[in-house]
N, CA and C atoms as an extended XYZ file, in Angstrom:
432
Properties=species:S:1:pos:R:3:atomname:S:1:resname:S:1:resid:I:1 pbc="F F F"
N         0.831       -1.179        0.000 N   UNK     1
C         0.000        0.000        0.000 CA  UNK     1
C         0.876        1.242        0.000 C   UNK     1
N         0.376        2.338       -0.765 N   UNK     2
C         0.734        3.744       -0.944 CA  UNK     2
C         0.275        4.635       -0.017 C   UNK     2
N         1.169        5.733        0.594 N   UNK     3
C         0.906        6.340        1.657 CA  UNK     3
C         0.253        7.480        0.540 C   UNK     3
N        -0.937        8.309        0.745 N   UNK     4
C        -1.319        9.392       -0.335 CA  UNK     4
C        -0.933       10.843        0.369 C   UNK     4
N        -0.208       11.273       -0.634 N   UNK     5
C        -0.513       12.780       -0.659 CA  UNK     5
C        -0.945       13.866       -1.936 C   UNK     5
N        -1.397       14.751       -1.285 N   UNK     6
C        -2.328       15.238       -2.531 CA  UNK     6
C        -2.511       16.783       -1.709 C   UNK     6
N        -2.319       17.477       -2.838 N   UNK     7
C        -2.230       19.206       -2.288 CA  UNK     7
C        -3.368       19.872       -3.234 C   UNK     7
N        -4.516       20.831       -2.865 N   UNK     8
C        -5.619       21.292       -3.628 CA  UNK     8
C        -4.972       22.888       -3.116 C   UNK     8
N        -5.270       23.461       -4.831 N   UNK     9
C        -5.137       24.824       -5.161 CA  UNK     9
C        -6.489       25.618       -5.242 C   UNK     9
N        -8.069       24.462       -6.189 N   UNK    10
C        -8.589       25.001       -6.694 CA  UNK    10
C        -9.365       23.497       -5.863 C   UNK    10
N       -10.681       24.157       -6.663 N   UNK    11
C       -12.195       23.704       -6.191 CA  UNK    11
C       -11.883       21.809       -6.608 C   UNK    11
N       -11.512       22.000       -7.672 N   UNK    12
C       -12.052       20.548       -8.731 CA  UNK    12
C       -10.567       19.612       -7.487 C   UNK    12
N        -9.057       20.253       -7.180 N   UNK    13
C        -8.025       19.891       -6.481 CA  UNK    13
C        -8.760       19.220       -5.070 C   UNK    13
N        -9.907       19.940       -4.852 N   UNK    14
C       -10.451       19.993       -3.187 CA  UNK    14
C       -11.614       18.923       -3.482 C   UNK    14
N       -12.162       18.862       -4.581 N   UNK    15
C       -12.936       17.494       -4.708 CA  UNK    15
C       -12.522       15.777       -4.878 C   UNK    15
N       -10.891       16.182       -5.304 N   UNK    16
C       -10.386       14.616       -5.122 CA  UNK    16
C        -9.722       14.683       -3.348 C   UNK    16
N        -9.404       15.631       -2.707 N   UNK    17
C        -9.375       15.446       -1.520 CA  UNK    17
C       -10.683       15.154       -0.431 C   UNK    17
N       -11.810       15.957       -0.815 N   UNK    18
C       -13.154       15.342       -0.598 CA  UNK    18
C       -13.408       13.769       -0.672 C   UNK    18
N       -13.142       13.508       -1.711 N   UNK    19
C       -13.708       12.005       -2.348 CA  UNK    19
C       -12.471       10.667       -1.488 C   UNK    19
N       -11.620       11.383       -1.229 N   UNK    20
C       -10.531       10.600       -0.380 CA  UNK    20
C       -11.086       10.432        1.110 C   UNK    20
N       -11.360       11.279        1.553 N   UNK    21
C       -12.292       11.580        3.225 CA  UNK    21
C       -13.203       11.483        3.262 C   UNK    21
N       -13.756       10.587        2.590 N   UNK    22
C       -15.417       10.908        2.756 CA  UNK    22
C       -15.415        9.287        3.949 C   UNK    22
N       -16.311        9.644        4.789 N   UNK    23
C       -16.500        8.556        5.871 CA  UNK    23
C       -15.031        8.521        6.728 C   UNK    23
N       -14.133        9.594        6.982 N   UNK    24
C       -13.175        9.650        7.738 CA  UNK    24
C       -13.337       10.117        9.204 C   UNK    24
N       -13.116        9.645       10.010 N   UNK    25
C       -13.445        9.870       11.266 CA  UNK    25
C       -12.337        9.975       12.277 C   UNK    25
N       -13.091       11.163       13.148 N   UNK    26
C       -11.661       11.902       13.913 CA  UNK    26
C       -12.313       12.120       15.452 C   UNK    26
N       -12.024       12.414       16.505 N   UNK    27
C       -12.266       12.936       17.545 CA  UNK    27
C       -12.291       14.491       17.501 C   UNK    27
N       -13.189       15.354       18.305 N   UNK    28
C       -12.960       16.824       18.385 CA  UNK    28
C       -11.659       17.383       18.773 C   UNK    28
N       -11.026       16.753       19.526 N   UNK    29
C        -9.796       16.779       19.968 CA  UNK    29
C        -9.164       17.310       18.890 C   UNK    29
N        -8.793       16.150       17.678 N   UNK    30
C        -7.966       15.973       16.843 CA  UNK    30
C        -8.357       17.150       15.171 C   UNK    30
N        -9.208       18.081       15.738 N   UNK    31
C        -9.476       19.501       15.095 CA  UNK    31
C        -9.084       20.662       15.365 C   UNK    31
N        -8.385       21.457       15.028 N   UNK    32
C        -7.882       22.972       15.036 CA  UNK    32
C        -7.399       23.948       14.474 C   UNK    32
N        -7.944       24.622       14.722 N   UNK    33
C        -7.700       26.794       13.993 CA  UNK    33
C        -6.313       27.082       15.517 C   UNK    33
N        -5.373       27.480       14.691 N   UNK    34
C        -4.508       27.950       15.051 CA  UNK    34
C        -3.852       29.326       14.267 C   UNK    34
N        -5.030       30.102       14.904 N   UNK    35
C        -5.029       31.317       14.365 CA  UNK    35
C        -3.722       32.398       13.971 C   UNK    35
N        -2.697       32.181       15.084 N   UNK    36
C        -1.041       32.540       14.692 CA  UNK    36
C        -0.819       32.423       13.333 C   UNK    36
N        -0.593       30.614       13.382 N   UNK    37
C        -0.490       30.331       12.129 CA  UNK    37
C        -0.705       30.323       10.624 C   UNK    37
N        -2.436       30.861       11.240 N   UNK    38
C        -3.397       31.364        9.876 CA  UNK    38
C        -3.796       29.316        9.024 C   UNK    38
N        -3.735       28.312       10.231 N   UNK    39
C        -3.868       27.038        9.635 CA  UNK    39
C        -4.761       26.615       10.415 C   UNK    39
N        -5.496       25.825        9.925 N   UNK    40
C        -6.810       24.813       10.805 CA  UNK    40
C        -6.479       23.021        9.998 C   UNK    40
N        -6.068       22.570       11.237 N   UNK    41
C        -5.466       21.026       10.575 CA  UNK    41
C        -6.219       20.350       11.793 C   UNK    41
N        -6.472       19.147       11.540 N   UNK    42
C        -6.982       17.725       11.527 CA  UNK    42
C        -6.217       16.766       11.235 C   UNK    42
N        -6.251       15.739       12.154 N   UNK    43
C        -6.036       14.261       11.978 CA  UNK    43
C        -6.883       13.401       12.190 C   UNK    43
N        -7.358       12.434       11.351 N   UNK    44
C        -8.130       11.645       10.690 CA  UNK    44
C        -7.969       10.359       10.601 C   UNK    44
N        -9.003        9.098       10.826 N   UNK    45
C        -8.438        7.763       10.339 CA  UNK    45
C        -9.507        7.709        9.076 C   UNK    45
N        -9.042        7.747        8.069 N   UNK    46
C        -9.817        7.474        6.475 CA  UNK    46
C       -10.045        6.521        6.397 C   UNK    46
N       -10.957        6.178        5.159 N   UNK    47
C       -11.110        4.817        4.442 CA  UNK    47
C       -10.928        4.760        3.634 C   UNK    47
N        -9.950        3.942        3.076 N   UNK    48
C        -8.999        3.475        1.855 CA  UNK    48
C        -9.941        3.238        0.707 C   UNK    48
N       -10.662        4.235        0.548 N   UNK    49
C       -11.488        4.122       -0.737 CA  UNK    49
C       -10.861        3.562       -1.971 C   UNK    49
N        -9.781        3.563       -2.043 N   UNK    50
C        -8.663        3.798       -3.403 CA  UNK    50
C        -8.021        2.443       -3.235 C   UNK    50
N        -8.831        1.666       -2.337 N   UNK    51
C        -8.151        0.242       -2.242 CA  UNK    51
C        -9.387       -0.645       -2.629 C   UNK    51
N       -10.432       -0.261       -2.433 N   UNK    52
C       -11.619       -1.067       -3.118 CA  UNK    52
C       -12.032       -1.563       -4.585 C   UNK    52
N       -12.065       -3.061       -4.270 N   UNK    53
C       -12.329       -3.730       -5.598 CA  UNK    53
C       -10.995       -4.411       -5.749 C   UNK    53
N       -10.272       -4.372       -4.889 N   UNK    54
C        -8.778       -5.599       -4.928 CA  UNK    54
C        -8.705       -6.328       -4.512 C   UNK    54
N        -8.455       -7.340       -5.044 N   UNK    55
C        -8.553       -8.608       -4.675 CA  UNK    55
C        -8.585       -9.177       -3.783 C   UNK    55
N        -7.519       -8.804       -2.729 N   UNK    56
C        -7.828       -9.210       -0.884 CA  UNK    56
C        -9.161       -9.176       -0.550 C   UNK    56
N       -10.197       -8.424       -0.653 N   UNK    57
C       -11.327       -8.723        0.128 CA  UNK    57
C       -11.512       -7.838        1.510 C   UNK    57
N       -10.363       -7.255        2.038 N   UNK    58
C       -10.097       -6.745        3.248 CA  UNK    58
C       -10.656       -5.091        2.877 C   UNK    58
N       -10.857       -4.198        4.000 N   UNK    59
C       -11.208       -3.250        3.956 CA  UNK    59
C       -10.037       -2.226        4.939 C   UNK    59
N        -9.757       -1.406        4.837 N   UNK    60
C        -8.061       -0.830        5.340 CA  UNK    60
C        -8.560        0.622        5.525 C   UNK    60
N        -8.312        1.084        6.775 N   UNK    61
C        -8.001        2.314        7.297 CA  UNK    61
C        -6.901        3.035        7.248 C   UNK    61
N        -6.549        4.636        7.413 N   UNK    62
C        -5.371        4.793        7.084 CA  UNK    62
C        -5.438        6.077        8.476 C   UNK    62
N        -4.564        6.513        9.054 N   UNK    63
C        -4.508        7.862        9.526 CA  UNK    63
C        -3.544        8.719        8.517 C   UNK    63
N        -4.359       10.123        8.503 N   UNK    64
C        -3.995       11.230        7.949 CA  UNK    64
C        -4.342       12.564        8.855 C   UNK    64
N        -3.088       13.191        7.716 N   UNK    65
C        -2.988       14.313        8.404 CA  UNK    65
C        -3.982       15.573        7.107 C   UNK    65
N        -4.707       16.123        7.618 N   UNK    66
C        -4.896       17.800        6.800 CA  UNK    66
C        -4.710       18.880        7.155 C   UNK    66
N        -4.246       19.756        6.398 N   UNK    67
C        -4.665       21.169        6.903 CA  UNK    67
C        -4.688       22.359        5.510 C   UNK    67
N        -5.185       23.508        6.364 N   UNK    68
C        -5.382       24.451        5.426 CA  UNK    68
C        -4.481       25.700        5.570 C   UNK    68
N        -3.884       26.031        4.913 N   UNK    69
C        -3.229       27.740        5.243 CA  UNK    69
C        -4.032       28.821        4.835 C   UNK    69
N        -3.561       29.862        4.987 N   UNK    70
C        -4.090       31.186        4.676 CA  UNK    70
C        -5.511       31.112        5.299 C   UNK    70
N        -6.021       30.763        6.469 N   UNK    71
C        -6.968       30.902        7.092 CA  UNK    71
C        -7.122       32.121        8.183 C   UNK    71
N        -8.367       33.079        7.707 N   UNK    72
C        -8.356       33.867        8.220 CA  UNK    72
C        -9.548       33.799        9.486 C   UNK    72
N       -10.142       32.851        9.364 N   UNK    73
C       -11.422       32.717       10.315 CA  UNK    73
C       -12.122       31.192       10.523 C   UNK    73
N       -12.052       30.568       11.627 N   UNK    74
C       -12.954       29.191       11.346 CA  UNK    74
C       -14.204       29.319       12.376 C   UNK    74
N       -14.830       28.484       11.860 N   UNK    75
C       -16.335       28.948       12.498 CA  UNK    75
C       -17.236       27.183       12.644 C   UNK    75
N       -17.279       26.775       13.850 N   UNK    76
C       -18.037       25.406       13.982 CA  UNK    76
C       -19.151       25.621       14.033 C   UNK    76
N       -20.542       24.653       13.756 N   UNK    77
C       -21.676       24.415       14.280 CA  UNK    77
C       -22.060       22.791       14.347 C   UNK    77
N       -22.838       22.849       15.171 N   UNK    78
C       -23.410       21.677       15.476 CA  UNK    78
C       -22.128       20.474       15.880 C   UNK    78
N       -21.078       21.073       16.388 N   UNK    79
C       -19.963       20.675       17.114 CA  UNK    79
C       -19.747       20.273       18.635 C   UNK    79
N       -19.687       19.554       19.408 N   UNK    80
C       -19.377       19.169       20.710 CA  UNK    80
C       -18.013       19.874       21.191 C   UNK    80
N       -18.115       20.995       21.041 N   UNK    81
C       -16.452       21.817       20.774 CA  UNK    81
C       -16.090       21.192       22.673 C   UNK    81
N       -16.993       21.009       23.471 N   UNK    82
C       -16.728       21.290       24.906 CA  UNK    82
C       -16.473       19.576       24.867 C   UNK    82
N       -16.868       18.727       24.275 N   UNK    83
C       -16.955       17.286       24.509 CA  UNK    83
C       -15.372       16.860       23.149 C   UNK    83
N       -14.251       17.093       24.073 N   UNK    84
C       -13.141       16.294       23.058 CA  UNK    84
C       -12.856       14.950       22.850 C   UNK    84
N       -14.119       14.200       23.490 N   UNK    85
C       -13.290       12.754       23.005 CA  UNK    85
C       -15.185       12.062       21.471 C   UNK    85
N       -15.877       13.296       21.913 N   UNK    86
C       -16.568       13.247       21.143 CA  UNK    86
C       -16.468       12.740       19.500 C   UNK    86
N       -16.889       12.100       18.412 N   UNK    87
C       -16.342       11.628       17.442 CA  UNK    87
C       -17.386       12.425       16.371 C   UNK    87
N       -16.605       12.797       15.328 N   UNK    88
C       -17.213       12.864       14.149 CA  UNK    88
C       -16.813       12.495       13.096 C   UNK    88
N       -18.029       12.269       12.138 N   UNK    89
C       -18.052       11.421       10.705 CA  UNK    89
C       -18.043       12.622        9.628 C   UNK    89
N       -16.830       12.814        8.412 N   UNK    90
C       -16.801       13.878        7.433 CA  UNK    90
C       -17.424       13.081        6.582 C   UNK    90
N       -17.945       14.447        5.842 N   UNK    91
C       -18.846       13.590        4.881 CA  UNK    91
C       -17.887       13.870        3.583 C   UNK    91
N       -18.047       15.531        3.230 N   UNK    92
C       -17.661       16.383        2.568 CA  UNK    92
C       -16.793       17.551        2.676 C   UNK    92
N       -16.260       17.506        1.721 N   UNK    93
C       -15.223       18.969        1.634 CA  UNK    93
C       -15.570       20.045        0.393 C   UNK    93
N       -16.160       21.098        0.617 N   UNK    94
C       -16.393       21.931       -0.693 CA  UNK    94
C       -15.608       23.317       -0.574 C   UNK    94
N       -15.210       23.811       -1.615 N   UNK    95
C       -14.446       25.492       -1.575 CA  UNK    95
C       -15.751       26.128       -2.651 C   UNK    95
N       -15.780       27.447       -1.867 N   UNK    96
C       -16.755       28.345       -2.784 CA  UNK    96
C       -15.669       29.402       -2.930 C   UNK    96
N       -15.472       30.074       -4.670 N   UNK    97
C       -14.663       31.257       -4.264 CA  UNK    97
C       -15.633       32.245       -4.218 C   UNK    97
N       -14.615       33.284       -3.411 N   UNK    98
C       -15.866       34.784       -3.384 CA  UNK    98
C       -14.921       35.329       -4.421 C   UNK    98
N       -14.406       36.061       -3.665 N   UNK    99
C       -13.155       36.717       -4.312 CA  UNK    99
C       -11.619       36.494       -4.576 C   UNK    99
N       -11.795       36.242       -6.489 N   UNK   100
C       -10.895       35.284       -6.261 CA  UNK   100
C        -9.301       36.434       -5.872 C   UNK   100
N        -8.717       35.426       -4.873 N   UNK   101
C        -8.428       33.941       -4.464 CA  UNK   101
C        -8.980       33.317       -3.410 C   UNK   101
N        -9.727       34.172       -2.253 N   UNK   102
C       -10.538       33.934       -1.000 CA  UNK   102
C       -11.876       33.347       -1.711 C   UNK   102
N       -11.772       32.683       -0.357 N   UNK   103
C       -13.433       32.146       -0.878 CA  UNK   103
C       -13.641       31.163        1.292 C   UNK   103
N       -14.224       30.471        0.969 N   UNK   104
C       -14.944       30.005        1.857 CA  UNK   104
C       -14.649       28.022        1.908 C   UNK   104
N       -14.086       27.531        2.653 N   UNK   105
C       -14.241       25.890        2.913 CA  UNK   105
C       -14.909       25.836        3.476 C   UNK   105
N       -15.773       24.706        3.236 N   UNK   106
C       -17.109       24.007        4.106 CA  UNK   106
C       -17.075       22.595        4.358 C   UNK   106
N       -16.283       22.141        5.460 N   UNK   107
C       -16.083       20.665        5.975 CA  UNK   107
C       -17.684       20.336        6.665 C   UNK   107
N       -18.297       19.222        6.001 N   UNK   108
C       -19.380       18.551        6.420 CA  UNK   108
C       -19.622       17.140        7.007 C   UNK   108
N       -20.075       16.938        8.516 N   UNK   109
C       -19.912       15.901        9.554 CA  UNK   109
C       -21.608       15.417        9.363 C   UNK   109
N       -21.621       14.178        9.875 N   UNK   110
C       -22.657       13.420        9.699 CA  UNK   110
C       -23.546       14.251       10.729 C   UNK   110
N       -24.611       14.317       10.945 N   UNK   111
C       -25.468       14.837       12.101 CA  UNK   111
C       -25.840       16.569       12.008 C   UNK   111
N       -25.665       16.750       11.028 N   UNK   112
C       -25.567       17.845       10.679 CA  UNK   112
C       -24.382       19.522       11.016 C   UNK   112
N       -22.797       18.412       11.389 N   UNK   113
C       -22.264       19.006       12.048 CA  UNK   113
C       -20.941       20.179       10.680 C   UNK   113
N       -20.568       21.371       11.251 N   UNK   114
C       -19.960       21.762        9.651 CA  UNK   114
C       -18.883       22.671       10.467 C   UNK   114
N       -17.711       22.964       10.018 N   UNK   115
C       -16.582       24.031        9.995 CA  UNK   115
C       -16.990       24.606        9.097 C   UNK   115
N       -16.616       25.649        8.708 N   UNK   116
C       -16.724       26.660        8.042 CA  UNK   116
C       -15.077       27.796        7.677 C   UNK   116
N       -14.159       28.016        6.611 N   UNK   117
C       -13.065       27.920        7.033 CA  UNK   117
C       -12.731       29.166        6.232 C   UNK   117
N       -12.691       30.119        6.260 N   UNK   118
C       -12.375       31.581        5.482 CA  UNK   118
C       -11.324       31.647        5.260 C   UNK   118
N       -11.353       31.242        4.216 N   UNK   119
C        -9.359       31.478        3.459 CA  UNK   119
C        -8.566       32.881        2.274 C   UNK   119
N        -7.812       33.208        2.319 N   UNK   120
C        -7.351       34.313        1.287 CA  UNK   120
C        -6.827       33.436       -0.371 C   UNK   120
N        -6.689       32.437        0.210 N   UNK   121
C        -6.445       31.826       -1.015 CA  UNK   121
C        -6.759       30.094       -0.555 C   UNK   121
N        -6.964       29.016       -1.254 N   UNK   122
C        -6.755       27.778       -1.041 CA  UNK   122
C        -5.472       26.873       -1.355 C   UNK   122
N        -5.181       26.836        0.006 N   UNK   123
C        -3.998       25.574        0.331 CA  UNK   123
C        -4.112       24.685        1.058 C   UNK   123
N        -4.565       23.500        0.837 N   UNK   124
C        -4.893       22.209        1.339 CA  UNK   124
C        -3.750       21.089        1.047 C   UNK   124
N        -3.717       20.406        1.999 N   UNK   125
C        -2.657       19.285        2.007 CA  UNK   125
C        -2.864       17.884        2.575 C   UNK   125
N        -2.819       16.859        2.226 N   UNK   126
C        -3.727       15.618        2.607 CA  UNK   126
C        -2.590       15.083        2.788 C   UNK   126
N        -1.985       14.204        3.796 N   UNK   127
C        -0.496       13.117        3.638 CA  UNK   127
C        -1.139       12.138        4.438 C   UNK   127
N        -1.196       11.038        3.980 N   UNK   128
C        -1.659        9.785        5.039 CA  UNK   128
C        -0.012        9.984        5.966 C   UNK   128
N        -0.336        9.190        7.508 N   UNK   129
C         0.817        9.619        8.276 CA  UNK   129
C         1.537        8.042        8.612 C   UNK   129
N         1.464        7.258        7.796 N   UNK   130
C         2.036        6.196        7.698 CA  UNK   130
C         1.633        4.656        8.741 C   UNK   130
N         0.301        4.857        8.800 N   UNK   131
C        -0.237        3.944       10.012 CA  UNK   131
C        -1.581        3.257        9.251 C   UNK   131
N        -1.623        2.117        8.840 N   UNK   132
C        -2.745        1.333        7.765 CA  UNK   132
C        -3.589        0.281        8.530 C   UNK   132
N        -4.251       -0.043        8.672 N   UNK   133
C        -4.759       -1.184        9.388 CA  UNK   133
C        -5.678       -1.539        8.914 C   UNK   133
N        -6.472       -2.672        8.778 N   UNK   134
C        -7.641       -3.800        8.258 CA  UNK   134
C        -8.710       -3.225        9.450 C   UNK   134
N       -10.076       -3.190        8.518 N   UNK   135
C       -11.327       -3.038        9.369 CA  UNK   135
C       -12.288       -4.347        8.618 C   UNK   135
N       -12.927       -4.719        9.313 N   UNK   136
C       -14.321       -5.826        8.601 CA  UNK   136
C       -15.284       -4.771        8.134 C   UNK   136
N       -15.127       -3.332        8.647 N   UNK   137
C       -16.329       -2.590        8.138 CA  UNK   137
C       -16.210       -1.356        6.964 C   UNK   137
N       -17.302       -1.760        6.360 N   UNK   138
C       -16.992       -1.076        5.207 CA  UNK   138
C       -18.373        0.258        5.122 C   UNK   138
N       -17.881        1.650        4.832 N   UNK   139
C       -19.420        2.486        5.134 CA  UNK   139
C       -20.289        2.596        4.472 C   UNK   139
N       -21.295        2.769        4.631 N   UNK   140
C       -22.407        2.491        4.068 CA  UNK   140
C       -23.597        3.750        3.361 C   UNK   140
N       -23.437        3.647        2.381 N   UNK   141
C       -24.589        5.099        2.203 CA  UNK   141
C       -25.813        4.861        1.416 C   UNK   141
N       -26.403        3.200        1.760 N   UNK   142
C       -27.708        2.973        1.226 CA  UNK   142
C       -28.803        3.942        1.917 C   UNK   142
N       -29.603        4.598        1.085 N   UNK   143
C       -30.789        5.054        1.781 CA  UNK   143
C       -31.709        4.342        2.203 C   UNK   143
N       -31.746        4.665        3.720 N   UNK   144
C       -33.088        4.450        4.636 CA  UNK   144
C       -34.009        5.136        4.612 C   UNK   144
C-alpha cells in the first residue's frame, strides 16, 4: 500500500481530496484553527477508498494528516467543541470562491455538524501519516 498525498489549489483539487475523506473519522480533539499560524489542521483515520475492488477482500483504514493555510477565520456548528473525546463522521469537503483567491471551505460531519473555514487563497494538504490497518467494516450510504 501507498501512503497518499495530494495538495488542492482550486475547487475541482479539493474534490479529489473530498472524495478521499469521505466517511473519515476523527475525535474533536484531533481539530484545530490555530489562528497565529493562519492554519486549521486535523487528523483523521480514512477509508482506503482507493483500495476497493482488490482482490484481498479486506477493507483498510489509514490515519492522515490535513490542513489548510491562509486561514483567516474558522467557524463550527453543530460541534461538541466542549466534549473532546466526542467523534465525528466527514462527509464532505467543498471550496466556494468569493473573491478570487478567498473564498470560503465548508467541511461537512454526519449529524448535521460543519466548519466553516475563510481562506485568502486555497492551500490544502492531505499526507496519510504512515499507520494502515484492516477493518471488517466497510461504510455504508444505502438510503433508509
Amino acid at each position: 500500500m501507498t501512503d497518499l498525498r495530494l495538495s488542492a489549489e482550486d475547487a475541482t483539487d479539493l474534490d479529489v481530496i473530498s472524495s478521499c475523506l469521505q466517511d473519515a473519522v476523527t475525535q474533536v480533539r484531533d481539530l484545530a484553527f490555530l489562528p497565529h499560524a493562519r492554519r486549521f489542521a486535523m487528523v483523521v483515520n480514512r477509508f482506503r477508498w482507493e483500495d476497493e475492488g482488490k482482490s484481498s477482500g479486506q477493507h483498510a483504514r489509514a490515519r492522515a494528516g490535513l490542513h489548510f493555510d491562509n486561514v483567516t477565520a474558522a467557524r463550527a456548528r453543530n460541534i461538541a467543541q466542549d466534549r473532546p473525546d466526542g467523534i465525528v463522521n466527514l462527509l464532505a469537503i467543498r471550496f466556494e470562491e468569493l473573491n478570487a483567491p478567498s473564498g470560503i471551505v465548508m467541511l461537512t460531519f454526519s449529524g448535521g455538524g460543519e466548519i466553516r473555514l475563510e481562506v485568502e487563497a486555497l492551500d490544502a494538504h492531505l499526507s496519510d501519516l504512515g499507520l494502515v490497518w484492516e477493518t471488517p467494516n466497510k461504510p455504508n450510504h444505502d438510503d433508509q
